[in-house]
C-alpha atoms as one frame of an Amber mdcrd trajectory, in Angstrom:
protein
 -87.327  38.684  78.521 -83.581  38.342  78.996 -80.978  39.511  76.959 -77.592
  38.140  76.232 -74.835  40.957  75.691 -73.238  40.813  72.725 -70.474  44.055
  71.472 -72.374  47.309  71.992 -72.903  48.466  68.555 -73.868  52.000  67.360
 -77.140  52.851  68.467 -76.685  51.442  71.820 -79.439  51.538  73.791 -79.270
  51.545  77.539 -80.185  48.518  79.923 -82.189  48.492  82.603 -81.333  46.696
  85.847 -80.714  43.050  85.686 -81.253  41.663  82.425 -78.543  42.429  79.713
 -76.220  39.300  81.031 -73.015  39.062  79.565 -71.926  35.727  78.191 -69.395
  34.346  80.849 -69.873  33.140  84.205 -66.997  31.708  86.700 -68.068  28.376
  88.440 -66.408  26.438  91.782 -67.761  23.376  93.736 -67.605  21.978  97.366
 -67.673  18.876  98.677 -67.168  17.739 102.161 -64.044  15.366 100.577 -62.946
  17.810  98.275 -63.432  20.869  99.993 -63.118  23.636  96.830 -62.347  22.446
  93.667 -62.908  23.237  89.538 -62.899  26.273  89.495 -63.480  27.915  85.476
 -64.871  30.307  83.443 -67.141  29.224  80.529 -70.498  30.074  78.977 -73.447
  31.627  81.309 -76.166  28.835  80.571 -78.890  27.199  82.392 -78.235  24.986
  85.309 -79.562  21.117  85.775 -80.626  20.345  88.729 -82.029  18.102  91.091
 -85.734  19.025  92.148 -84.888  17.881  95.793 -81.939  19.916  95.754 -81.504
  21.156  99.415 -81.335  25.015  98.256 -84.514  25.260  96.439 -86.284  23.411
  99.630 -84.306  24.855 102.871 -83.024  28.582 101.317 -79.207  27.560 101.935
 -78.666  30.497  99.078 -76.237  33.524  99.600 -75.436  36.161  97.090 -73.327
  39.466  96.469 -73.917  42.661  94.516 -70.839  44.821  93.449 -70.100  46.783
  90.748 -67.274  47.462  87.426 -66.562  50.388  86.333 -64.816  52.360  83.240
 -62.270  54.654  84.670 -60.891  58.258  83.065 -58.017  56.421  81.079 -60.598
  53.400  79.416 -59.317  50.639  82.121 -61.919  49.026  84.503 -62.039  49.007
  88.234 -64.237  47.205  90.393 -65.364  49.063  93.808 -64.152  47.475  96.892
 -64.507  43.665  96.110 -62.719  42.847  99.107 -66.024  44.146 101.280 -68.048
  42.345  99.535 -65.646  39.068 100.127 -65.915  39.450 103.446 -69.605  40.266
 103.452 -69.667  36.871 101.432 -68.120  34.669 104.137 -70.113  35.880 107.205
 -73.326  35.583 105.232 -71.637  31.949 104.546 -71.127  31.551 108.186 -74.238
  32.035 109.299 -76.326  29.656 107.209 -73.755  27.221 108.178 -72.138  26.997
 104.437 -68.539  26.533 103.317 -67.017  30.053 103.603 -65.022  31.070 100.287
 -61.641  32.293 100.788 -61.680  36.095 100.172 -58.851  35.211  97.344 -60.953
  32.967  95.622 -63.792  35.573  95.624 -61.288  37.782  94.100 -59.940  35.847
  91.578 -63.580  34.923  90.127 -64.022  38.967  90.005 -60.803  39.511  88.178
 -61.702  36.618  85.861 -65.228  37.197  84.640 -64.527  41.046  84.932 -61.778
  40.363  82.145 -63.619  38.296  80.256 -66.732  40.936  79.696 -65.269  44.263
  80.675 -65.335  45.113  76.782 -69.131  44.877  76.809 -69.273  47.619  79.008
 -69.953  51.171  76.783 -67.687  54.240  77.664 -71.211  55.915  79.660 -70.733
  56.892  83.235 -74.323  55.847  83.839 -73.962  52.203  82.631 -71.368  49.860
  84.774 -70.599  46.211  85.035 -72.581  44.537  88.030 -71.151  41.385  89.278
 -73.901  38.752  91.192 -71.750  36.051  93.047 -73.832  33.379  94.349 -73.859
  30.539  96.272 -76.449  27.462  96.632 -76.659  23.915  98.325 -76.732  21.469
  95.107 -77.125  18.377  97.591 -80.358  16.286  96.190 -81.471  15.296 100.118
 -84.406  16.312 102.000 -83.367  15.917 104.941 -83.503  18.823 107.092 -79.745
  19.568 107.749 -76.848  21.373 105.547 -76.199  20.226 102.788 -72.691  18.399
 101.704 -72.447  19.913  98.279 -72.307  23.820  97.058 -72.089  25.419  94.290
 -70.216  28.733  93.476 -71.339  31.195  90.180 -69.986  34.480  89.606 -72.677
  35.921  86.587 -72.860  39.637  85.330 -74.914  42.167  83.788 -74.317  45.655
  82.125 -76.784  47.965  84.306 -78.204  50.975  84.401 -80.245  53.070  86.740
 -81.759  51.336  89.117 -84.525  53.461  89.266 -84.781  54.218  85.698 -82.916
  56.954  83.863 -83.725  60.222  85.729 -80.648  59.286  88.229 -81.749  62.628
  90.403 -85.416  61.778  90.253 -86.697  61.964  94.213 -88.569  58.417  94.956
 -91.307  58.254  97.324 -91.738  55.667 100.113 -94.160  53.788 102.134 -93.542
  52.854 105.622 -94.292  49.398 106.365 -96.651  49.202 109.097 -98.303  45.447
 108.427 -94.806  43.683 107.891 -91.035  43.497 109.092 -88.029  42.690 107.229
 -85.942  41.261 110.082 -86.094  40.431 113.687 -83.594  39.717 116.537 -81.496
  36.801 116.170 -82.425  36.513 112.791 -80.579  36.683 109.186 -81.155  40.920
 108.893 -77.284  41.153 108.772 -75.919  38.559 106.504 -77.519  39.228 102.524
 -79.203  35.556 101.713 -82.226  34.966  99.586 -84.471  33.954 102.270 -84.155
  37.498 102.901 -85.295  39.078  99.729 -89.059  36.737  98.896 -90.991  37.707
 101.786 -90.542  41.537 101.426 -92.705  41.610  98.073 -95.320  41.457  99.399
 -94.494  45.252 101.209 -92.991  46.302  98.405 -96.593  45.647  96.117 -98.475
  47.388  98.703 -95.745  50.344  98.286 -96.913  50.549  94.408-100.796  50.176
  95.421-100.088  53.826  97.274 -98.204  54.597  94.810 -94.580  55.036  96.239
 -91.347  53.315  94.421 -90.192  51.800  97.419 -90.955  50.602 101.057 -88.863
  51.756 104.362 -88.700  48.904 107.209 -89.121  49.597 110.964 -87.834  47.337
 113.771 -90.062  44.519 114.352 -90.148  44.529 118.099 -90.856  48.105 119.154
 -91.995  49.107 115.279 -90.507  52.889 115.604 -87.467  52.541 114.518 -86.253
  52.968 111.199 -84.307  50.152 109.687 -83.910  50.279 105.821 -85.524  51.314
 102.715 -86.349  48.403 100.006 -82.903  46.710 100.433 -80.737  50.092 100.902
 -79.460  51.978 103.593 -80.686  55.207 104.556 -79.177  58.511 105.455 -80.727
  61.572 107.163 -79.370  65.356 106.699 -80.337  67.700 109.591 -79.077  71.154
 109.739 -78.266  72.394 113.117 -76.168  75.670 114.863 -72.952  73.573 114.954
 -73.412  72.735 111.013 -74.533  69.672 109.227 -75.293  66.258 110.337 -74.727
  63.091 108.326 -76.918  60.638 109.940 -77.250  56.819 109.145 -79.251  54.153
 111.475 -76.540  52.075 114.031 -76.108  48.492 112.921 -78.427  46.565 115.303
 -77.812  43.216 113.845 -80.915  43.387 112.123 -80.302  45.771 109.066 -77.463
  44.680 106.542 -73.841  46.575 106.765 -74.016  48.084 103.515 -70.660  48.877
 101.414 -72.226  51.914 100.275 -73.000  53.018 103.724 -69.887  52.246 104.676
 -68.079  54.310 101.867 -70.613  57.448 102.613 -69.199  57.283 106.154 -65.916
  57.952 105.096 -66.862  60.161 102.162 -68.776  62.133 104.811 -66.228  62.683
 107.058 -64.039  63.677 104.128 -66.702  66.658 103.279 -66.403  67.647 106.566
 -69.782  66.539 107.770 -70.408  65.219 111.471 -71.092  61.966 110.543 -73.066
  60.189 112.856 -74.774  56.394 113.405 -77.584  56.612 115.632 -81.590  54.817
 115.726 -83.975  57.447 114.380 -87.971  56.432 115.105 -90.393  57.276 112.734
 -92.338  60.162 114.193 -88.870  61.838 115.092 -88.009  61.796 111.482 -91.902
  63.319 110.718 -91.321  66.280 113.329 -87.880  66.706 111.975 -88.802  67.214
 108.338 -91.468  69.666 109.401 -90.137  71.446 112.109 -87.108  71.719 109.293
 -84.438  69.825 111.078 -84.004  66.860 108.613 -83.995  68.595 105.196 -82.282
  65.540 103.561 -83.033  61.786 103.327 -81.456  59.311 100.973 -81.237  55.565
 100.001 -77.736  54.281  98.893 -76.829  50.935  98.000 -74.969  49.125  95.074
 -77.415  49.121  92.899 -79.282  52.646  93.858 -75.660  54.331  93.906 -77.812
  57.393  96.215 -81.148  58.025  95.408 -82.828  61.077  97.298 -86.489  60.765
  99.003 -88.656  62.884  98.464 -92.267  61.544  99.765 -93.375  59.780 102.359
 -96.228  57.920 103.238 -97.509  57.002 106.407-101.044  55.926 108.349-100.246
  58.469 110.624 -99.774  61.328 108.320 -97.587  62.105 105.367 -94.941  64.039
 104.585 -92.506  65.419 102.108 -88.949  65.739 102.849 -87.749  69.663 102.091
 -88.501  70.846  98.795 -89.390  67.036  97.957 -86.340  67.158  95.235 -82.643
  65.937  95.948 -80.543  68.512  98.353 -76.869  69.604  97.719 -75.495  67.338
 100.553 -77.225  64.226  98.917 -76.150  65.661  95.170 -72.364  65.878  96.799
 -72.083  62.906  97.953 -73.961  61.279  94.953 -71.093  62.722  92.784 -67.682
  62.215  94.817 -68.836  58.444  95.464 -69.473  58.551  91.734 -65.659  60.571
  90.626 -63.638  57.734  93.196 -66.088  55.070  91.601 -65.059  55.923  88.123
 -61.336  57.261  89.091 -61.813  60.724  88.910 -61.107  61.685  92.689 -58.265
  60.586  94.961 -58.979  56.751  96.124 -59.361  56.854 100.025 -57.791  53.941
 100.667 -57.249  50.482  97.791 -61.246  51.238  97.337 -60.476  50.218  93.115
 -59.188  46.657  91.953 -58.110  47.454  88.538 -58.638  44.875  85.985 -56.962
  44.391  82.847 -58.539  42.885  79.542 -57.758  39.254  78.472 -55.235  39.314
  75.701
């Protein structure tokens, strides 16, 4: 069941991920005449809607994930919203929808950010997660764009992803009967269509009981793409000192803000930060030969989440000691300290948002 936030009040007990909603929720429309229009903030309630309405029958649905949160001196700061806005408009662009001006994705931000930031408790492990979406509200059936959309900026108070234990090691399965994306296809761009068909993976995951699933290409099925809906990085150790490794963008594996922030991070730490394709057996012989003694996940969501398992039909294996390494624990933390303004910004990474009032 759902929860609606309300003022944290003593005894506060931590969310989960994705269902203590706070009460607003910023709204725009589209129209072919009208191009965007009404934009306001009001009470997050249930939506009417058509049953022929083209999004729920032709997936013309695009959403966001980006996070709030408190700062050292009690303001709130939300982590790189302009990535995300322009994240939002190619995703847009692709499934031939209106594009949103990156100031209008801001201004929704800075609005329901404002209007909830005081439900957020003064815990570095809790933050504000915003969920902009977009759908076709046109009731046609016709197979063809539609001529109406619909904008919603919603948020939750969240907590770990995977639960508490933010350290805890998760353990993956490699998908060997499915693919995420393919060549050509929507891999890049983050739309719902995206998202359904990779349940079924992710329930065979839990059958051999792992937490999460890692993708391989789905031409060549060797290379490694993506774990769950995160990026992944690989730590190898060589003669020259350490490698920060994270697969190229093919145009089949979403461009992750994370990933792109652990780049720079990286680089800052004084790692040689590379993006490269790593197959799946090279990352087996690598982890045993002692080469990769690192792997982790990163994402909005997962913040970075170490891996310690693997699971394979052609043998398993754990990745070094099977807990989370000091390169994955150091990066963990700075992203956490410029998150939460406790280390030098690289670069306008924090829009600061005051209260209403």
């Amino acid at each position: 069941m759902t929860q609606q936030m309300t003022e944290p009040a003593p005894g506060f007990t931590r969310p989960g991920h994705g269902d203590a909603f706070t009460p607003h929720v910023v709204t725009m429309t589209w129209t072919e005449d009208g191009g965007w229009h009404d934009r306001g903030i009001g009470p997050l309630e249930a939506i009417p809607m058509h049953p022929a309405m083209i999004g729920l029958h032709y997936a013309q649905v695009i959403f966001e994930g980006l996070k709030a949160h408190r700062q050292a001196d009690g303001s709130v700061a939300v982590f790189r919203p302009d990535r995300n806005a322009l994240r939002f408009r190619r995703s847009a662009r692709r499934l031939a929808m209106p594009e949103l001006p990156e100031a209008a994705f801001l201004e929704a931000v800075d609005a329901i950010v404002a209007a909830d930031q005081h439900l957020l408790p003064d815990d570095p492990a809790l933050s504000l997660y915003l969920r902009p979406l977009m759908f076709a509200t046109e009731p046609n059936l016709m197979l063809r764009p539609s001529r109406e959309y619909r904008f919603l900026m919603m948020a939750f108070v969240a907590g770990g992803f995977f639960g508490d234990d933010v350290l805890a090691p998760v353990s993956v399965l490699i998908s060997r009967e499915h693919s995420r994306a393919m060549p050509g296809g929507t891999g890049d761009v983050k739309c719902a269509a995206n998202y359904g068909p990779t349940f079924a993976a992710q329930r065979l995951a839990q059958e051999a009981g792992c937490q999460q699933v890692v993708w391989l290409d789905s031409v060549e099925h060797r290379w490694v793409e993506e774990m769950g809906g995160m990026n992944l990085f690989f730590v190898r150790e060589t003669p020259a000192g350490t490698q920060l490794v994270t697969p190229e963008l093919t145009g089949t594996l979403l461009p992750g803000v994370t990933r792109e922030s652990l780049l720079v991070l990286g680089k800052q730490l004084g790692y040689d930060v590379r993006e490269e394709r790593v197959t799946v057996d090279g990352w087996r012989a690598e982890c045993r030969s002692g080469r990769i003694t690192e792997v982790f996940a990163c994402g909005t969501a997962a913040v970075v989440t170490a891996v310690g398992q693997v699971r394979d039909r052609d043998g398993d294996w754990t990745v070094g000691d099977g807990t989370p390494g000091p390169v994955t624990r150091r990066l963990r933390r700075l992203l956490i300290d410029v998150q939460h303004g406790e280390s030098p910004d690289p670069g306008g990474w924090l829009r600061r948002v005051p209260p209403i009032g």
